[in-house]
Backbone as JSON Lines, residues from 0, in Angstrom:
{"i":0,"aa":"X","n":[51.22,138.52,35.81],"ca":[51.85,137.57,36.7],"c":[51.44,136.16,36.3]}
{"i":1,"aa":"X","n":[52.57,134.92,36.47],"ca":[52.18,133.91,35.94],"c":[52.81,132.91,37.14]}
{"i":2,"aa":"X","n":[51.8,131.85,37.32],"ca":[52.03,130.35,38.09],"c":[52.36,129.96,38.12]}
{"i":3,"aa":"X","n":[53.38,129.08,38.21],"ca":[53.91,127.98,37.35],"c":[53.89,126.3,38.71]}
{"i":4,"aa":"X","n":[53.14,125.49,38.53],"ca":[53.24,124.43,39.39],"c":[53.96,123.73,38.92]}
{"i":5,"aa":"X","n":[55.27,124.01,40.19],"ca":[56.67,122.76,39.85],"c":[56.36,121.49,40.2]}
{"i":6,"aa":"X","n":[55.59,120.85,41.31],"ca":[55.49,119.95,41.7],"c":[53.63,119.59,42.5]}
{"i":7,"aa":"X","n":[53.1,118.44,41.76],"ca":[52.04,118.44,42.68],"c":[52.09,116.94,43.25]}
{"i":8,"aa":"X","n":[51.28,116.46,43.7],"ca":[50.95,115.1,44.92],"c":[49.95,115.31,44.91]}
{"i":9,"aa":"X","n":[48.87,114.33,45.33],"ca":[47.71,113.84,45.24],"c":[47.33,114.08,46.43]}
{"i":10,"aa":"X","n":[48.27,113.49,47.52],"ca":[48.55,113.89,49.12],"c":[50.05,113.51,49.49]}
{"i":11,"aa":"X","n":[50.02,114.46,50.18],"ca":[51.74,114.55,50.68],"c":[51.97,113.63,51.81]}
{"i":12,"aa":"X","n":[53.22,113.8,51.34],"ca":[54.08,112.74,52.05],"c":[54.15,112.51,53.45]}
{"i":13,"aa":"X","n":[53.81,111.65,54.36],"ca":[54.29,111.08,55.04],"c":[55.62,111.0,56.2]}
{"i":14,"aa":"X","n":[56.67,110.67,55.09],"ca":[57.85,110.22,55.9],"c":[58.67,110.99,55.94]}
{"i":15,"aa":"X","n":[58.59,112.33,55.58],"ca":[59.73,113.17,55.34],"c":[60.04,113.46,57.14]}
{"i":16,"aa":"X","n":[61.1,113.78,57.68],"ca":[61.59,114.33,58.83],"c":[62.87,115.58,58.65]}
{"i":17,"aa":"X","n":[62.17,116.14,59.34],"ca":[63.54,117.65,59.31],"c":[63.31,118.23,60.7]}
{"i":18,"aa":"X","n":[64.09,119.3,60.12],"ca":[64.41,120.08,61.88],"c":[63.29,120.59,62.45]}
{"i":19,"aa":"X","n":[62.18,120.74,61.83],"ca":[61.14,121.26,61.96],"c":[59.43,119.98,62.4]}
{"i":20,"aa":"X","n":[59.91,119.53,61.41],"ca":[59.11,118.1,61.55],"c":[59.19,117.14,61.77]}
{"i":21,"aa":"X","n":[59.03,116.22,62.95],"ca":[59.44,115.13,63.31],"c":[58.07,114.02,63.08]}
{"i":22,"aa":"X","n":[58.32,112.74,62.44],"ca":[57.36,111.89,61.78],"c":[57.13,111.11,63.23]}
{"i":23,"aa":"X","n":[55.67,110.92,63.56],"ca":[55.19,109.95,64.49],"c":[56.45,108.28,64.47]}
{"i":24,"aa":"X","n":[56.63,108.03,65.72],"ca":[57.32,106.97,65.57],"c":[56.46,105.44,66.2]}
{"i":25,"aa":"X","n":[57.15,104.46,65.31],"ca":[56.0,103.34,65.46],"c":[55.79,102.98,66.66]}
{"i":26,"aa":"X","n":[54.27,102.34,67.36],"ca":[53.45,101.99,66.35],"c":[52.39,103.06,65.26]}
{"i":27,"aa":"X","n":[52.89,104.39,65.82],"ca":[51.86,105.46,65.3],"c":[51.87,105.43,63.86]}
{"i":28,"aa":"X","n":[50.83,105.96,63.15],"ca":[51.02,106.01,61.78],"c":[51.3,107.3,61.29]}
{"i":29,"aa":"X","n":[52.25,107.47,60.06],"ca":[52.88,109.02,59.74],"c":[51.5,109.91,59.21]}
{"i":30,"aa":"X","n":[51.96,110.73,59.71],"ca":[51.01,111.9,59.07],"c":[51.41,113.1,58.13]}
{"i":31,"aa":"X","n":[50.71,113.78,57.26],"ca":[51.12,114.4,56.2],"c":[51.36,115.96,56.74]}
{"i":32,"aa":"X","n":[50.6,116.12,57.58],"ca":[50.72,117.58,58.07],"c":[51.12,117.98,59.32]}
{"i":33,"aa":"X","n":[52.24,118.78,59.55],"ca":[52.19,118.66,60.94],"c":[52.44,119.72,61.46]}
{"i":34,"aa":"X","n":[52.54,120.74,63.36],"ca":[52.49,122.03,63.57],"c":[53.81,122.48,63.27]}
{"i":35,"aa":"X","n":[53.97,123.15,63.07],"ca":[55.25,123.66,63.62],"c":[55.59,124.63,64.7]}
{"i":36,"aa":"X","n":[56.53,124.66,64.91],"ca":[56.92,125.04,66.33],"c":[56.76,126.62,66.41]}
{"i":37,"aa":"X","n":[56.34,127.25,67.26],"ca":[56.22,128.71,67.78],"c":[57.68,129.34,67.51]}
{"i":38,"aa":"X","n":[57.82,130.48,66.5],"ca":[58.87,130.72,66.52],"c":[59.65,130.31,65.09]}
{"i":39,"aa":"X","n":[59.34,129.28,64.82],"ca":[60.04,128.84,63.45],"c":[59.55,129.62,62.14]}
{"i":40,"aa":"X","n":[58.32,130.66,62.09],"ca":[58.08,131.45,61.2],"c":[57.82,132.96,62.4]}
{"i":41,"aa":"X","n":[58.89,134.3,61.44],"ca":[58.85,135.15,62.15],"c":[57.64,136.15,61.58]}
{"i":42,"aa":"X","n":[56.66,136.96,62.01],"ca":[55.73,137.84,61.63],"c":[56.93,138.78,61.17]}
{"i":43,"aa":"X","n":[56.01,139.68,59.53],"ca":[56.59,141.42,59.66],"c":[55.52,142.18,59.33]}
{"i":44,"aa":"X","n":[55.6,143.18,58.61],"ca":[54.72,144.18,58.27],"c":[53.49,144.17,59.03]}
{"i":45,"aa":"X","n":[52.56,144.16,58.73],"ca":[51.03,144.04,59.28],"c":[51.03,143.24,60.21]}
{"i":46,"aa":"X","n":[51.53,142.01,60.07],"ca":[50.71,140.84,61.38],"c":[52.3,141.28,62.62]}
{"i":47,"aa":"X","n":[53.32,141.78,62.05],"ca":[53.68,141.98,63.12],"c":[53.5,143.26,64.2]}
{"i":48,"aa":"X","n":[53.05,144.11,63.31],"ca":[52.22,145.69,63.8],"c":[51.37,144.87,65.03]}
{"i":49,"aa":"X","n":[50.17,143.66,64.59],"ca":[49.34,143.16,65.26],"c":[49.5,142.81,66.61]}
{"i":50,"aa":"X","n":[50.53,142.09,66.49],"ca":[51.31,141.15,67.52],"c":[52.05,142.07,68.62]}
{"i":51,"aa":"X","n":[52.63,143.12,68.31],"ca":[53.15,144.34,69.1],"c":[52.0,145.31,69.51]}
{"i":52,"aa":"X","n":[50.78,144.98,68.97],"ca":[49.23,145.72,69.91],"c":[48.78,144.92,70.59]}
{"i":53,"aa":"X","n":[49.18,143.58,70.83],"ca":[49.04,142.97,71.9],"c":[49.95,142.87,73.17]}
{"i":54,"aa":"X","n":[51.24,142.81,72.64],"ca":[51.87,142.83,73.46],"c":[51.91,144.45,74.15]}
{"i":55,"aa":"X","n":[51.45,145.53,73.99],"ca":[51.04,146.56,74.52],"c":[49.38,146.91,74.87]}
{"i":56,"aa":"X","n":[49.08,145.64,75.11],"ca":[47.81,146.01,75.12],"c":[46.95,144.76,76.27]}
{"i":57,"aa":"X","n":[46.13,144.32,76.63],"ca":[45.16,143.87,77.68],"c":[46.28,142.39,77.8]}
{"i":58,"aa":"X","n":[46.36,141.89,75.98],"ca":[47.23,140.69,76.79],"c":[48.49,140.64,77.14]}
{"i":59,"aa":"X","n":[49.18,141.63,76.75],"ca":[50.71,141.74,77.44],"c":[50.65,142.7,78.62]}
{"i":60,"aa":"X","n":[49.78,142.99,78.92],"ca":[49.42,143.95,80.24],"c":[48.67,143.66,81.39]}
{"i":61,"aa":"X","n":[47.88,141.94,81.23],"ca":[46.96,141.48,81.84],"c":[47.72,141.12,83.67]}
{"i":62,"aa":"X","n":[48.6,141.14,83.4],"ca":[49.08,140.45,84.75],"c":[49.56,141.49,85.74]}
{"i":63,"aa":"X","n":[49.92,142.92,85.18],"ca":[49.71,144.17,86.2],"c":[48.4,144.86,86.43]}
{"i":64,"aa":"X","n":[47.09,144.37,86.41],"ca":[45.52,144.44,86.64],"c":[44.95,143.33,87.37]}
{"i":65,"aa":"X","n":[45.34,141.9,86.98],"ca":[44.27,140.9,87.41],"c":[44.79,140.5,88.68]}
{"i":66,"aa":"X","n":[44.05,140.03,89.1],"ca":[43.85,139.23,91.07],"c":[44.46,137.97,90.68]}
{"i":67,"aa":"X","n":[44.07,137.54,89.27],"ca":[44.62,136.38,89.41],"c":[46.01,135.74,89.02]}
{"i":68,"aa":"X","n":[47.22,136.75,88.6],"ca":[48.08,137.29,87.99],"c":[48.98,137.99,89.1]}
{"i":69,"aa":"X","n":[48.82,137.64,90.56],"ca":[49.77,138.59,91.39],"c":[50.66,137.06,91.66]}
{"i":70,"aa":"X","n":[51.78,137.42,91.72],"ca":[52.86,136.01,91.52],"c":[52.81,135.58,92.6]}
{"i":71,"aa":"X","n":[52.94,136.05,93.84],"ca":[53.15,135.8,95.17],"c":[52.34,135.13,95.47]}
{"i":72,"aa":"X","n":[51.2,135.33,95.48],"ca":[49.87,134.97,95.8],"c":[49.03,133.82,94.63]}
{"i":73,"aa":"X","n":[49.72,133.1,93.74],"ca":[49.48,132.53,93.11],"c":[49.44,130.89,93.08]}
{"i":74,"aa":"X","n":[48.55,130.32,93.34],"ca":[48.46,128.5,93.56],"c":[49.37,127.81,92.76]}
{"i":75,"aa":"X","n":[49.87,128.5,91.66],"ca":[50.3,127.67,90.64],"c":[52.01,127.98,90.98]}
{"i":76,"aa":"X","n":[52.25,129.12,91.37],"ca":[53.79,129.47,92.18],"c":[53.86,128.88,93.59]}
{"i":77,"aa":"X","n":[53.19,128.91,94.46],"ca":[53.02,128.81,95.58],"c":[51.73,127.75,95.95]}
{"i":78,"aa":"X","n":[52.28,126.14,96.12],"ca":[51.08,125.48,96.09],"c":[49.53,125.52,97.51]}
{"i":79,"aa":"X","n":[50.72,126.35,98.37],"ca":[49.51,126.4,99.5],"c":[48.63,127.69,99.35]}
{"i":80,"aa":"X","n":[48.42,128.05,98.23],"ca":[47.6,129.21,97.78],"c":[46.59,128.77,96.88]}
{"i":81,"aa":"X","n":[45.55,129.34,96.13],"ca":[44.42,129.09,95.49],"c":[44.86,128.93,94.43]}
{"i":82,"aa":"X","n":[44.49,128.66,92.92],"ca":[44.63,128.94,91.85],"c":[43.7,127.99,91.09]}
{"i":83,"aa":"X","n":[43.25,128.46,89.68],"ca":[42.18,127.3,89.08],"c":[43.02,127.45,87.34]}
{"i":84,"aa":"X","n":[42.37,127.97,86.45],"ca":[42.33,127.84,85.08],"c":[43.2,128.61,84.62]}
{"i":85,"aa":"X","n":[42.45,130.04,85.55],"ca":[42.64,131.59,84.47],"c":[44.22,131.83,84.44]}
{"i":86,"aa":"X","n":[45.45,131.55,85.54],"ca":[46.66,131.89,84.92],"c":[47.27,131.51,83.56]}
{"i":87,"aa":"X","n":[46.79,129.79,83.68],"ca":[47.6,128.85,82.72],"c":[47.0,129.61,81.15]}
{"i":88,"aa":"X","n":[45.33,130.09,81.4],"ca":[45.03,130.5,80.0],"c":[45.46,131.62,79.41]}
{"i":89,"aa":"X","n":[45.77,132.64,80.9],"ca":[46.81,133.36,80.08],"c":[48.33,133.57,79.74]}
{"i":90,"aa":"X","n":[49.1,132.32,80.59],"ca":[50.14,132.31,80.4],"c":[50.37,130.93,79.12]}
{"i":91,"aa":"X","n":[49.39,130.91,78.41],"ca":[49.16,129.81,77.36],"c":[49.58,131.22,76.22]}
{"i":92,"aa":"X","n":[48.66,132.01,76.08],"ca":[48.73,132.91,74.87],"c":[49.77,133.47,75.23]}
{"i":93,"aa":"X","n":[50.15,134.28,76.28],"ca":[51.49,135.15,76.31],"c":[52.25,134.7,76.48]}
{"i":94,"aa":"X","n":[52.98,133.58,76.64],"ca":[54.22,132.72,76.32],"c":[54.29,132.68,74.97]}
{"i":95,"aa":"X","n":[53.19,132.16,73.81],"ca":[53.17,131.98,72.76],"c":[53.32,132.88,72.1]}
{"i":96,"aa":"X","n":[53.59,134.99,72.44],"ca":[53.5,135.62,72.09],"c":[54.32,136.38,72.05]}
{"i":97,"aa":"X","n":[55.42,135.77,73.22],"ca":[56.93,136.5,73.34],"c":[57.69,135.16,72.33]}
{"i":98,"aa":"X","n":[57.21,133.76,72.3],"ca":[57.75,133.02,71.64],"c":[58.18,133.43,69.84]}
{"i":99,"aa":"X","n":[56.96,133.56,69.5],"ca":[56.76,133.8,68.66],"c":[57.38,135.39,67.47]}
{"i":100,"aa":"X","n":[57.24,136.02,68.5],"ca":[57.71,137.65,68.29],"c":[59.61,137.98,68.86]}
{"i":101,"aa":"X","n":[60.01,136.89,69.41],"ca":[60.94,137.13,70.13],"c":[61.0,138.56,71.7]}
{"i":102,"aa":"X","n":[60.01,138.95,71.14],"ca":[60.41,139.97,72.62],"c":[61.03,139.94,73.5]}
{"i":103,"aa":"X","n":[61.85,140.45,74.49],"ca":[63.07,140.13,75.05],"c":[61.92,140.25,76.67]}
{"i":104,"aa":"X","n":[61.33,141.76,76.95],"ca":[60.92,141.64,78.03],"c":[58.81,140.97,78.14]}
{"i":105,"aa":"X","n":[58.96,140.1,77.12],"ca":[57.68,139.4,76.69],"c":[58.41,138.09,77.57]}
{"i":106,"aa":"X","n":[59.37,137.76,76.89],"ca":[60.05,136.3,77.17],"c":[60.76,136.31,78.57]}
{"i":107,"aa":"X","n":[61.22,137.33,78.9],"ca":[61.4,137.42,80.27],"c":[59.94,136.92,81.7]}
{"i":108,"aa":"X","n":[59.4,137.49,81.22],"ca":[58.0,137.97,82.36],"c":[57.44,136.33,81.94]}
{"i":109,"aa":"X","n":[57.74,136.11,80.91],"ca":[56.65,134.24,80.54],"c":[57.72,133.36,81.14]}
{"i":110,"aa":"X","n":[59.12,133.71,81.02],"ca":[59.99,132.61,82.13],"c":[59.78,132.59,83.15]}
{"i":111,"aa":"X","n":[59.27,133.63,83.69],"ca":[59.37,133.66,85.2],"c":[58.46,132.99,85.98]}
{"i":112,"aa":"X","n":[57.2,133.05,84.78],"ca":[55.85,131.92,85.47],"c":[56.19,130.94,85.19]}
{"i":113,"aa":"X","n":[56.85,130.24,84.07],"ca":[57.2,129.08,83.76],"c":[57.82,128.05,84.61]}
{"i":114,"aa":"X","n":[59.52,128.93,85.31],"ca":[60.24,128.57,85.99],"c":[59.24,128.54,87.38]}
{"i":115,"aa":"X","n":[58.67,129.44,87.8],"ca":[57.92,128.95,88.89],"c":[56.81,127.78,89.13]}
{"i":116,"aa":"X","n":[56.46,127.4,88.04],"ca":[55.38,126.29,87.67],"c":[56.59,125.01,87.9]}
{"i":117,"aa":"X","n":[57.22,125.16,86.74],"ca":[57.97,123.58,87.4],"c":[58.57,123.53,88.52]}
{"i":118,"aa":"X","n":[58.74,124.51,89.24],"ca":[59.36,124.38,90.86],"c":[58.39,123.41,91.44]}
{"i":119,"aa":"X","n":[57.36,123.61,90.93],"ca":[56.42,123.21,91.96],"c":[56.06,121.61,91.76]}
{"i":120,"aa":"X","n":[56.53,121.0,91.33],"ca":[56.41,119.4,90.39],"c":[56.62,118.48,91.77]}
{"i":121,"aa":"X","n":[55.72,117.86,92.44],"ca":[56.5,117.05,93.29],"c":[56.73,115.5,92.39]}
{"i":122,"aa":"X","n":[56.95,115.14,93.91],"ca":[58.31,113.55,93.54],"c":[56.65,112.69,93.01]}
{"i":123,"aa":"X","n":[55.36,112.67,92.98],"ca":[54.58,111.99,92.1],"c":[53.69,112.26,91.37]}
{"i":124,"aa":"X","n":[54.91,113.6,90.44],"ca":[53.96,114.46,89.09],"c":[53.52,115.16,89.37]}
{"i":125,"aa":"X","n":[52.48,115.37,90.53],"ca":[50.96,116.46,90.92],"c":[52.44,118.06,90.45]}
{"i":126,"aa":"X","n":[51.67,118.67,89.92],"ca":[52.56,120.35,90.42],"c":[51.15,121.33,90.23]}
{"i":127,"aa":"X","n":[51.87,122.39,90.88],"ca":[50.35,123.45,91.25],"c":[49.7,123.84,92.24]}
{"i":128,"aa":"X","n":[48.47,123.55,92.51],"ca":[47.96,124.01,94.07],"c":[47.17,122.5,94.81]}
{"i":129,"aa":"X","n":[47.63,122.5,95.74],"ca":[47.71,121.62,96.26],"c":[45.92,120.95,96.68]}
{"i":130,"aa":"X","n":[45.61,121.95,96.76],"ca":[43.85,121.78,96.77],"c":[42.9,121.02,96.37]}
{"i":131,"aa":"X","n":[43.29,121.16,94.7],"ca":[42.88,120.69,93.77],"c":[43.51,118.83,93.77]}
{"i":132,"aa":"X","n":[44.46,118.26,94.23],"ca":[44.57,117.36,94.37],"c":[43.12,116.21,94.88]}
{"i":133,"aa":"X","n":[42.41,117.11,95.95],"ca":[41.0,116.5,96.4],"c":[39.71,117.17,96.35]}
{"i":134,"aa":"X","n":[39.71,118.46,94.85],"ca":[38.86,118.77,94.85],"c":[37.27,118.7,94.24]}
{"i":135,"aa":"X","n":[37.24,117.54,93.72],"ca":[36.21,116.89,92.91],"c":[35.94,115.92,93.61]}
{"i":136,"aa":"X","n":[35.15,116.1,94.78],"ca":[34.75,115.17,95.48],"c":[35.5,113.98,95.66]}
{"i":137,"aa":"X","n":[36.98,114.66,96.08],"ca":[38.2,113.89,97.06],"c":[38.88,113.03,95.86]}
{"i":138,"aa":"X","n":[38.79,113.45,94.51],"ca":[39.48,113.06,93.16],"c":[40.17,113.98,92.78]}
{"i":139,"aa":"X","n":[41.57,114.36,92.07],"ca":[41.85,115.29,91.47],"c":[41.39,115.99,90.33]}
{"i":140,"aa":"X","n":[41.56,117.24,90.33],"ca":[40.71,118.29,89.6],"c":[41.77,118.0,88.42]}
{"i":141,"aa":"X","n":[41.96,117.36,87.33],"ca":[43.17,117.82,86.39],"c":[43.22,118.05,84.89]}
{"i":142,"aa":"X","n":[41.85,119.18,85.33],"ca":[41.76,119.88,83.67],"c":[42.95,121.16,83.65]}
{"i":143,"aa":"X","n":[42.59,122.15,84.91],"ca":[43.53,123.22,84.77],"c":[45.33,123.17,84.73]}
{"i":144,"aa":"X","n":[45.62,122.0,85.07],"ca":[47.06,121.38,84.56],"c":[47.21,121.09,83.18]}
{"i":145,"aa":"X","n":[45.73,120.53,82.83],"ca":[46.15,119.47,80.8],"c":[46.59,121.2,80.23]}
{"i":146,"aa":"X","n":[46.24,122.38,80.92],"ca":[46.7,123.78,79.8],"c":[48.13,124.17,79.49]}
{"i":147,"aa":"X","n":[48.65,122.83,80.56],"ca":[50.11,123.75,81.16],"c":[50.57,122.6,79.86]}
{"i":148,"aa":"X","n":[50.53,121.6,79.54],"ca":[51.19,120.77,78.23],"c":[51.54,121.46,77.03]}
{"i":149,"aa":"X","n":[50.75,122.22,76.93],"ca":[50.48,122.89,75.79],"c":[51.55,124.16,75.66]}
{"i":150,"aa":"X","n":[51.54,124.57,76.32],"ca":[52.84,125.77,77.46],"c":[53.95,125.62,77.16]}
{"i":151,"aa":"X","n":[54.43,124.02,78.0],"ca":[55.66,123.54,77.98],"c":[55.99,122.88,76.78]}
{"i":152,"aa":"X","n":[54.89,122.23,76.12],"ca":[55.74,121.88,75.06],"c":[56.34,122.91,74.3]}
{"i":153,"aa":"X","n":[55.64,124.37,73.94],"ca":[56.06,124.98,73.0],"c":[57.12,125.36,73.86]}
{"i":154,"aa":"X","n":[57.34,125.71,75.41],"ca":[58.93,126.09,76.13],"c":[59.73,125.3,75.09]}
{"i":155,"aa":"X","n":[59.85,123.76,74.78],"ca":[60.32,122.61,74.83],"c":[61.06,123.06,72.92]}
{"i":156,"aa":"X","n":[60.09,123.26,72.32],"ca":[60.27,123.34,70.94],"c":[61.28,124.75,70.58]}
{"i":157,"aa":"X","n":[60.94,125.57,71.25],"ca":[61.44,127.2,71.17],"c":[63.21,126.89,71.57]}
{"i":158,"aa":"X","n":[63.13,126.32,72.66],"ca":[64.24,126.16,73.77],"c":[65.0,125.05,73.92]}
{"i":159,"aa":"X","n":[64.57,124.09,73.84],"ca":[64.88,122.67,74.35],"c":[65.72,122.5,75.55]}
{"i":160,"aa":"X","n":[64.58,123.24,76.72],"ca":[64.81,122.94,77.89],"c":[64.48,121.92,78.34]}
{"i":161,"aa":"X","n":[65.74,121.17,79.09],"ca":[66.11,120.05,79.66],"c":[65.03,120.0,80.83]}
{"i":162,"aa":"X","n":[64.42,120.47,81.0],"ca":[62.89,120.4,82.7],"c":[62.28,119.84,81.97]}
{"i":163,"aa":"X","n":[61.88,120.12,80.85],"ca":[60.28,119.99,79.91],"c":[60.07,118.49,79.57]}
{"i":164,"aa":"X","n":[60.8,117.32,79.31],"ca":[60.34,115.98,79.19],"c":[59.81,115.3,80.47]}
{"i":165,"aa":"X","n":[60.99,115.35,81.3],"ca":[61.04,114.66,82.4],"c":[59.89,115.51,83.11]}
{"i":166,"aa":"X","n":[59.79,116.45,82.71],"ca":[58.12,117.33,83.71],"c":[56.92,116.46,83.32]}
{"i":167,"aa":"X","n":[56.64,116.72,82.36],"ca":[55.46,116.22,81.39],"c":[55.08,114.8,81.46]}
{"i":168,"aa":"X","n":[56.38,113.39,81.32],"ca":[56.49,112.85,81.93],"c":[56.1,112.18,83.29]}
{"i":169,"aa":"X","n":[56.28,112.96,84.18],"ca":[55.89,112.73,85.3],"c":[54.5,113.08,85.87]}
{"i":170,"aa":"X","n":[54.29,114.41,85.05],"ca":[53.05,114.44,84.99],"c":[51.96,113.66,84.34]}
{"i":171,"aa":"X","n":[52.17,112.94,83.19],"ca":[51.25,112.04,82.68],"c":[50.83,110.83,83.28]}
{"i":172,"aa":"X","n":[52.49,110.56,83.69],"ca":[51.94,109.06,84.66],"c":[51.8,109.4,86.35]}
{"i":173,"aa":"X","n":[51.26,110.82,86.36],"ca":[50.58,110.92,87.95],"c":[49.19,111.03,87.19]}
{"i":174,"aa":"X","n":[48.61,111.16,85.38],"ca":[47.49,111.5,85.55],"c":[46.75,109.94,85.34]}
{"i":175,"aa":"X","n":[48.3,108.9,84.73],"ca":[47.65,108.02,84.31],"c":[46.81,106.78,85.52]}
{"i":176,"aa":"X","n":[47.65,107.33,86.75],"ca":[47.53,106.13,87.6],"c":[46.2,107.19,89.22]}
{"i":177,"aa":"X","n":[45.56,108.19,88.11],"ca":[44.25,108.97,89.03],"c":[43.25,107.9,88.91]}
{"i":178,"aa":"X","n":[42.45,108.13,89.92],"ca":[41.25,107.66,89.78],"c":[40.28,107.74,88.85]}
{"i":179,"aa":"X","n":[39.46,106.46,88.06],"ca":[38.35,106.77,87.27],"c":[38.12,108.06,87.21]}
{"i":180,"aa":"X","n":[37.6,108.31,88.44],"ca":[36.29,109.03,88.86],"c":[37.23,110.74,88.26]}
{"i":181,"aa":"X","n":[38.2,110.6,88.06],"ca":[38.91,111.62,87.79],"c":[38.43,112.12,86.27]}
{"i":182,"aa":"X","n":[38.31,111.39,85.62],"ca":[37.94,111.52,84.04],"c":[36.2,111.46,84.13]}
{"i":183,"aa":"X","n":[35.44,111.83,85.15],"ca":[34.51,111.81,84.78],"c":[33.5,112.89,85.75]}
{"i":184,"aa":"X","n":[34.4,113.56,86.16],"ca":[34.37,115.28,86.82],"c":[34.88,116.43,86.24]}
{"i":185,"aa":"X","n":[34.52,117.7,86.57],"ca":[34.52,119.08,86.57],"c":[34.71,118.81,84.55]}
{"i":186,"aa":"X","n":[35.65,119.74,84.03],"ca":[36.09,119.78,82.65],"c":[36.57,119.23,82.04]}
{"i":187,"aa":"X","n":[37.71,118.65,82.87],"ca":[38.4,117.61,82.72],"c":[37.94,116.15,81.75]}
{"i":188,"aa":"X","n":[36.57,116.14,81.88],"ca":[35.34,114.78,81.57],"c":[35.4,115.38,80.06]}
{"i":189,"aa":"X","n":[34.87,116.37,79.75],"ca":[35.4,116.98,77.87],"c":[36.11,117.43,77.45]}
{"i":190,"aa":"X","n":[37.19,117.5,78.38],"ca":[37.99,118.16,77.48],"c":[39.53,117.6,77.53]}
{"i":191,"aa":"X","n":[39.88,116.26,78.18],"ca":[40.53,115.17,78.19],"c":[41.53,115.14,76.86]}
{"i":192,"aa":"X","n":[40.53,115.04,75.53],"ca":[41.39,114.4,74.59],"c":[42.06,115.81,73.86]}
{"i":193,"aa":"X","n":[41.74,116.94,74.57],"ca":[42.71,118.11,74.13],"c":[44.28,117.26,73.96]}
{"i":194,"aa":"X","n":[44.47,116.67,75.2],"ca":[45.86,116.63,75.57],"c":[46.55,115.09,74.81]}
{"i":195,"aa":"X","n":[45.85,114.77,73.6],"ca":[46.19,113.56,73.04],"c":[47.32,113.97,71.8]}
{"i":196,"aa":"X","n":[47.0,115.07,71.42],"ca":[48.06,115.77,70.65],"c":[49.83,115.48,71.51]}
{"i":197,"aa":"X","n":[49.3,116.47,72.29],"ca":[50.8,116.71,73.24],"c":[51.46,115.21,73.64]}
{"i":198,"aa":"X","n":[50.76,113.94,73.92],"ca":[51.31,112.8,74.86],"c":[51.58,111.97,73.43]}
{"i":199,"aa":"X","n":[51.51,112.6,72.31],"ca":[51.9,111.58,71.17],"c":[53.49,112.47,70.85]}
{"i":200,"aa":"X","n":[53.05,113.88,70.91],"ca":[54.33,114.41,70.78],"c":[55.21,114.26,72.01]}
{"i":201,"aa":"X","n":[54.66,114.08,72.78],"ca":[56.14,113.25,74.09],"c":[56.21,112.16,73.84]}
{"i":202,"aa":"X","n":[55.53,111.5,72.84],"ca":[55.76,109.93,72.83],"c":[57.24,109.69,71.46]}
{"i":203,"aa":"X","n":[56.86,110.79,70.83],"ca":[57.36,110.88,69.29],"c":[59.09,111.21,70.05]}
């Protein structure tokens, strides 16, 4: 078997834009590498064997076992109910997993939390459980929301559902106009610049 290098670069380019890659727009500066979207490369053989033992297995099965996974009863469906982290972290991977795989009743069961999450968006951004609005010593709690960006954008990339800007949106400038004291409680205080990725790609 033989190599052959058609083309090399020192470092790649910059400015290229396609359907896949969209270049930071100014004042940002371009970057050479960028994600691509869930879905735009399909698994087969082996990694897709993988991906179908999950989806039959703890993480495509997690939400007929856990307490925190009953819909009805869920803060993040229903804001006068409890809710903290653990849905969004697993409806972070198993969205990404019917995305990705196409599964029909993967992608079903991840719309359904989805569509119930943005129901819940009021008229100044906050969406979720209502609790958490004053729960850091009468500041909002808003680490377990920065998981849901991450969520919707890939909804956004897969789909290009029309909810997903104007959500995100509204949510940024309810996080932008929180109190200090908000960025310097619960998780939220380290783990903030997770969500600097996502607000450049709503910016882009």
């Amino acid at each position: 078997m033989s190599i052959e290098v058609v083309q090399r670069v020192q470092v790649p380019s910059g400015t290229i834009s396609t359907t896949h890659y969209v270049q930071n727009r100014a004042p940002l500066q371009p970057v050479p590498f960028q994600k691509l979207p869930p879905g735009a490369v399909r698994a087969d053989g082996w990694l897709l064997g993988q991906l179908k033992l999950q989806i039959n297995g703890l993480n495509g099965k997690l939400y007929e076992i856990s307490d925190y996974l009953v819909y009805d009863n869920c803060g993040w469906i229903d804001p006068t109910k409890m809710a903290w982290e653990e849905m969004p972290y697993w409806l972070r991977g198993f969205a990404e997993l019917a995305f990705v795989t196409g599964d029909a009743d993967t992608m079903s069961i991840a719309n359904r939390w989805m569509d119930g999450v943005l129901r819940t968006q009021q008229s100044d951004g906050w969406f979720g459980p209502n609790y958490m609005r004053t729960s850091l010593d009468g500041v909002p709690d808003l680490w377990p929301a920065m998981l849901f960006s991450n969520i919707f954008r890939s909804l956004y990339e897969c789909t290009n559902d029309a909810r997903v800007i104007p959500f995100l949106l509204n949510w940024f400038q309810f996080v932008a106009k929180a109190p200090d004291d908000s960025f310097t409680r619960g998780w939220g205080a380290t783990r903030w610049a997770e969500n600097i990725d996502n607000i450049i790609w709503l910016y882009n």
